[in-house]
N, C-alpha and C positions, 0 to 999 in steps of 0.2 A: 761614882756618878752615873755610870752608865745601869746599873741597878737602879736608880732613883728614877731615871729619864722610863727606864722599860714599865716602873710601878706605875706612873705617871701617867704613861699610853694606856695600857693594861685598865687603870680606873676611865681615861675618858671612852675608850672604848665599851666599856660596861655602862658607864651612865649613858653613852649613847644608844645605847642598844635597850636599854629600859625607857625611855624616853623615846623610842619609837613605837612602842607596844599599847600605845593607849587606843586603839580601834580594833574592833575585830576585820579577818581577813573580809573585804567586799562589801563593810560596809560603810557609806561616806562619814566621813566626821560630822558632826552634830547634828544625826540621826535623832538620838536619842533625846536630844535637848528640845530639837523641833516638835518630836511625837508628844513629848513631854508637855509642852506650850499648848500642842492641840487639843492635848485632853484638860489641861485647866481651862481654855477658852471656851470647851464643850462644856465645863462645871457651869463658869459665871455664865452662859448662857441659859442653862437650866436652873440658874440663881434668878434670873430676871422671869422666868414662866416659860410655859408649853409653847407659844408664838416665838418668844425670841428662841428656844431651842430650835425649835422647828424651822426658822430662816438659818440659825445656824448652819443644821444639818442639809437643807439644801443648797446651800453655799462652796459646804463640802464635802458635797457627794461628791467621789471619781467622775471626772468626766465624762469618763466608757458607758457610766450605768446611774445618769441624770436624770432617766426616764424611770426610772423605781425608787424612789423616793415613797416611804409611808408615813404617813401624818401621826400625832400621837393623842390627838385626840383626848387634851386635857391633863397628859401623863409626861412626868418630865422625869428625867436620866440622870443620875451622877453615876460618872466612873472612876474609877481607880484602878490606876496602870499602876503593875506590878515593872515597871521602868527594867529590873533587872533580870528578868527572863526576855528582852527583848532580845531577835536574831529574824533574821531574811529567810523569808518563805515564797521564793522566786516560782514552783508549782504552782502553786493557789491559785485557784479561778473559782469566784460565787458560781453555784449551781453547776448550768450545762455550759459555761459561757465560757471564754475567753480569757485565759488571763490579762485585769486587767496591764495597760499601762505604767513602765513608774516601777519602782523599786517599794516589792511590800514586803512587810514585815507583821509577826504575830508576835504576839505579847498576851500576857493572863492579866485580864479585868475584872476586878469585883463589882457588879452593876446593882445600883439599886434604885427601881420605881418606883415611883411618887404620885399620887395625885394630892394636891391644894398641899403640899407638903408631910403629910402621912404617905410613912413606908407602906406599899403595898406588896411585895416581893423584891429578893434580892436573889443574884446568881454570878456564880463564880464560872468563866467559859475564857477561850481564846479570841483574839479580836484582832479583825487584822486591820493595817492604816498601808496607805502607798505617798511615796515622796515621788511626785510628777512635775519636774523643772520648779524645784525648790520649796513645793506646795505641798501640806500634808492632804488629806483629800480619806477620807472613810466612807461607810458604804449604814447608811442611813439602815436602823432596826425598823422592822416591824414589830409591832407590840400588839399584846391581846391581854388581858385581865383573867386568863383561864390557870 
């Protein structure tokens, strides 16, 4: 019996210890489901046109950096998060500034431009988003046709 009892501990010990491991260290639980959600939100809103993307992405620009917002001027965005390279890039700060607020994270997007629905270019780059009291929040592209 006491072999049965020790097999017994020995198994809940191991399922407990794998059943803790579902998050990486530092980052909160449904990280990834949220950033997830953001970037489908960003699809269907570049499903509906250049305006509703465009109130999209000013909605959720970072708070820090609401004042740089760039229009798209007829060109609409789908992305595609690579979901499983996401991890926390706590360094990052746009340009000379500050890192934002909020807990960011980079992840690989394959983006591709559109006007009236023809592809005009696509690009494979790093994209970073921040979770700011529960809010995903991205940093609005500039866009140029060059």
């Amino acid at each position: 019996m006491p072999v049965k009892r020790s097999l017994i501990a020995l198994g809940a010990t191991l399922l407990g210890s794998i059943a803790g491991c579902t998050a990486a260290p530092g980052e909160p639980a449904g990280a990834e489901y949220r950033i997830g959600r953001y970037f489908a939100a960003f699809n269907d809103a570049a499903d509906q046109g250049d305006q509703a993307q465009s109130e999209f992405l000013r909605k959720t620009q970072h708070p820090d950096f609401a004042d740089q917002v760039c229009e798209l001027n007829g060109l609409t965005v789908r992305a595609y998060p690579a979901l499983s390279t996401l991890r926390p890039d706590p360094e990052w700060a746009p340009g000379d500034a500050e890192p934002p607020r909020g807990q960011v994270y980079v992840l690989a997007v394959s983006l591709t431009l559109r006007r009236a629905g023809t592809p005009l270019a696509e690009q494979i780059g790093s994209e970073r988003v921040t979770i700011l009291r529960d809010q995903v929040y991205g940093f609005a592209p500039c866009l140029s046709e060059e």
